[in-house]
Each structure stands twice: as structure tokens, then as C-alpha cells.
C-alpha positions as a printed NumPy array, in Angstrom:
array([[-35.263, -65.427,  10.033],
       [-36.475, -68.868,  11.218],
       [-33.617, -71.478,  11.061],
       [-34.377, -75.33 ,  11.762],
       [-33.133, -76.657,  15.064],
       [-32.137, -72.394,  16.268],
       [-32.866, -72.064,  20.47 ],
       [-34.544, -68.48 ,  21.149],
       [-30.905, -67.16 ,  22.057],
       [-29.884, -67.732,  18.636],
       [-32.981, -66.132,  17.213],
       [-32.723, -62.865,  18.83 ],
       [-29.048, -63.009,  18.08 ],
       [-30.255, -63.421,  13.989],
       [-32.673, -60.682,  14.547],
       [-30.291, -58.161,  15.983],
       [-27.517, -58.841,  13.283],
       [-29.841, -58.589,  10.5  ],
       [-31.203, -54.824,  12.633],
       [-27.303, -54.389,  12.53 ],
       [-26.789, -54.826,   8.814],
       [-30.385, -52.927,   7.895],
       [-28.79 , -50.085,   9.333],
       [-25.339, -50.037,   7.735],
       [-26.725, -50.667,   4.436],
       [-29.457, -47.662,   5.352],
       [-26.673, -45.392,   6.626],
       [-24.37 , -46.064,   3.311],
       [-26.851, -45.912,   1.023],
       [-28.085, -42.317,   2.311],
       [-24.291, -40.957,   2.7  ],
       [-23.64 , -42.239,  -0.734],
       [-26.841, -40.272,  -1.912],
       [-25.213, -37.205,  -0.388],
       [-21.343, -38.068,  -1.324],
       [-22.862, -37.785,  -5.13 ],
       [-25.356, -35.004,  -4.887],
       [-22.676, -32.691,  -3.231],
       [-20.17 , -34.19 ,  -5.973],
       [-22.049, -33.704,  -9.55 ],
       [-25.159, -33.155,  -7.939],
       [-27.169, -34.598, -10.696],
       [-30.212, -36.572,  -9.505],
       [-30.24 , -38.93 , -12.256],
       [-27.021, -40.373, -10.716],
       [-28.761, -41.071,  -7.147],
       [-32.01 , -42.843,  -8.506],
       [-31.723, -46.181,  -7.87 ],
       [-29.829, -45.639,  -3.948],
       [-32.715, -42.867,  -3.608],
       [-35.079, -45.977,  -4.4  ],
       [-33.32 , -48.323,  -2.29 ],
       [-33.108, -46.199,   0.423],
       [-37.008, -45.011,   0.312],
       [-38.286, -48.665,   0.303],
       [-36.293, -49.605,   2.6  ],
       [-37.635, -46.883,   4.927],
       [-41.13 , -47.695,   4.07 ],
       [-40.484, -51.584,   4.663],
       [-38.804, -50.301,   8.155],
       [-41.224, -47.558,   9.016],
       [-44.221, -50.217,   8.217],
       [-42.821, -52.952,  10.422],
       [-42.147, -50.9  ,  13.1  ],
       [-46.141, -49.235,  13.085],
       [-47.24 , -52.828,  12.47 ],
       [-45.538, -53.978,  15.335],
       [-46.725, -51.224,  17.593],
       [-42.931, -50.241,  18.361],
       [-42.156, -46.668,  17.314],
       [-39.296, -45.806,  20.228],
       [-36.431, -48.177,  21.777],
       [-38.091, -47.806,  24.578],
       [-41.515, -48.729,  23.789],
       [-42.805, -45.967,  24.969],
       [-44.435, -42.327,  22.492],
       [-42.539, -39.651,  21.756],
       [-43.543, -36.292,  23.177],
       [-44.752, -33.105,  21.33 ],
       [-40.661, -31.689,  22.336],
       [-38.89 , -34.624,  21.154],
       [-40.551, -34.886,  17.805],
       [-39.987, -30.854,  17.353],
       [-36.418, -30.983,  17.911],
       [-36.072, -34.24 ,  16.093],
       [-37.699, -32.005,  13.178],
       [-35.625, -29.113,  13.746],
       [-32.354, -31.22 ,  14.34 ],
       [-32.848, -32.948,  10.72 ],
       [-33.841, -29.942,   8.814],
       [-30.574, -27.653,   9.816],
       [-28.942, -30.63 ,   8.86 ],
       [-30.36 , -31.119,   5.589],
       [-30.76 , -27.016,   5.196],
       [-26.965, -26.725,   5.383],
       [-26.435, -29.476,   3.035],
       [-28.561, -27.637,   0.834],
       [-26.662, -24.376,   1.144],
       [-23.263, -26.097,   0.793],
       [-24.623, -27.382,  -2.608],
       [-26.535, -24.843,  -3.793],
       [-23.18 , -22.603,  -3.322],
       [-21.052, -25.19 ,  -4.959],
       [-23.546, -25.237,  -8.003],
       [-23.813, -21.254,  -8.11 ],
       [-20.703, -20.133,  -6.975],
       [-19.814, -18.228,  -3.219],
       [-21.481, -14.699,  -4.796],
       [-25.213, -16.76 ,  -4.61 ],
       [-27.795, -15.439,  -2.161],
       [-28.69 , -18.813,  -0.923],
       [-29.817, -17.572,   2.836],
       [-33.277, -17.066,   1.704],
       [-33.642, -20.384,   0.18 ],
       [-32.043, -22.112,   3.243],
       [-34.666, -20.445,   5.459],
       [-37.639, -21.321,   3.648],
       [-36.094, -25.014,   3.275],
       [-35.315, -25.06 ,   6.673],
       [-38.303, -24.029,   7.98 ],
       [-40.66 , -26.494,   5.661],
       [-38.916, -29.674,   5.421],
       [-38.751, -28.761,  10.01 ],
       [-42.689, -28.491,   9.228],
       [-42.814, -31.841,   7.364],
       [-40.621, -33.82 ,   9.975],
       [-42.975, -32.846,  12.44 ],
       [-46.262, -33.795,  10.607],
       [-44.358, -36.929,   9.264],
       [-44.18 , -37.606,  13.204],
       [-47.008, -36.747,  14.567],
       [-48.526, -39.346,  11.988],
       [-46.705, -42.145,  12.888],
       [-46.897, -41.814,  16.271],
       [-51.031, -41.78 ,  15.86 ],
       [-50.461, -44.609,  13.785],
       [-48.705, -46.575,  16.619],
       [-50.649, -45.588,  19.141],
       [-53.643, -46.63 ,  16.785],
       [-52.001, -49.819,  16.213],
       [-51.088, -50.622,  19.98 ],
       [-54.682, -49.965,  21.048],
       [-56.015, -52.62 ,  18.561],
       [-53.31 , -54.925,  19.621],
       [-54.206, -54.294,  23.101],
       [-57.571, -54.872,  22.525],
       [-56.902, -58.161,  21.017],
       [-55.025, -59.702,  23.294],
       [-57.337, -58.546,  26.234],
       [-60.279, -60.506,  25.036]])
């Protein structure tokens, strides 16, 4: 956001409020996704959040890679922080797909089985989901490096 006659102070002041607001609209939009799905469950009813949300994240993701800024810190993430980043979002997700898959089928449903194979492929995904973007930053950041060297 570039405003006429805005000092640098006021600029990163923008550009942290509108991080802010990215955020809360990211974080509503994703529990409202859930709020429904656990409610009717019907994925017709989440299309156009599940949109929002996913272009959003791409927009965000993208940015961020184009950037060259994958961590606050600036620095990579290692091999054990994107496995239990993996493994931390899939039990989450994996028990939200229990809880719903029981409230669909009823408490008698063998849904153990199904949670363990979820579990342990969307954990596989994360981390190859990971792994990719951090090449892709660390790609990016060597260009960029490059660049301004010369």
C-alpha cells in the first residue's frame, strides 16, 4: 500500500495491519469451513470460503517464495521442524475427520482405520508440500543473491 505524502514508519505500520487483517480473514474463513463441515457437512455449502481461502493461500504462499521469506526469522526450516509441522497438522485435521465421520455415521462406525490412513497421508503431503517450498525459497534467495552481488 503506497499512500502519497506516508514517511517509512507509516508504511511498515500499513504493511503490518494489512499482515494483521490477511490473517483474521484467513483464520475465519478456515474455522468457518470447519464450523459448517462438522455442522451439515455438505461441501457444496463451503465452496466459495474453500475458494477464498485457497487463493488466498496461493497469493500468500507466492509472495512469500517470491520474496525469498519462508520463516519469521528469515532463516530455512529444518528436516525436524517441517516433520512435526506435518505431523502436528495432520492429527489435527485426522481428528476432525474422525469427529465428522462419527457424527455422519453414528458412534457404532469403525472410523480408526480411516483416521490412520488419513493421518498418515495428508502427514506425508505436509511434508512434501514443505520440502517444496522451502527448495523454492532457497531457489529464489540464491537468484536474488546473485543479483544483487553483481
Amino acid at each position: 500500500m503506497k499512500g502519497k505524502g506516508m514517511d517509512e514508519r507509516q508504511r511498515q505500520a500499513a504493511a503490518r495491519t494489512g499482515a494483521v487483517s490477511f490473517y483474521v480473514m484467513f483464520i475465519l474463513c478456515a474455522a468457518v469451513i470447519l464450523i459448517k463441515l462438522a455442522g451439515k457437512g455438505r461441501l457444496e455449502d463451503v465452496v466459495g470460503e474453500t475458494a477464498i481461502l485457497v487463493t488466498g493461500g496461493i497469493v500468500y504462499l507466492a509472495g512469500c517464495i517470491k520474496s525469498g521469506i519462508w520463516t519469521r526469522n528469515g532463516g530455512g526450516m529444518t528436516v525436524w521442524q517441517m516433520a512435526l509441522g506435518s505431523v502436528v497438522c495432520s492429527a489435527f485435521f485426522s481428528a476432525l475427520y474422525a469427529y465428522i465421520i462419527v457424527q455422519k455415521t453414528g458412534e457404532n462406525a469403525a472410523v480408526a482405520k480411516y483416521a490412520v490412513v488419513f493421518f498418515a497421508g495428508i502427514a506425508v503431503l505436509c511434508f512434501i508440500c514443505l520440502y517444496a517450498l522451502e527448495k523454492a525459497v532457497q531457489a529464489r534467495k540464491r537468484k536474488q543473491e546473485e543479483r544483487y552481488s553483481e
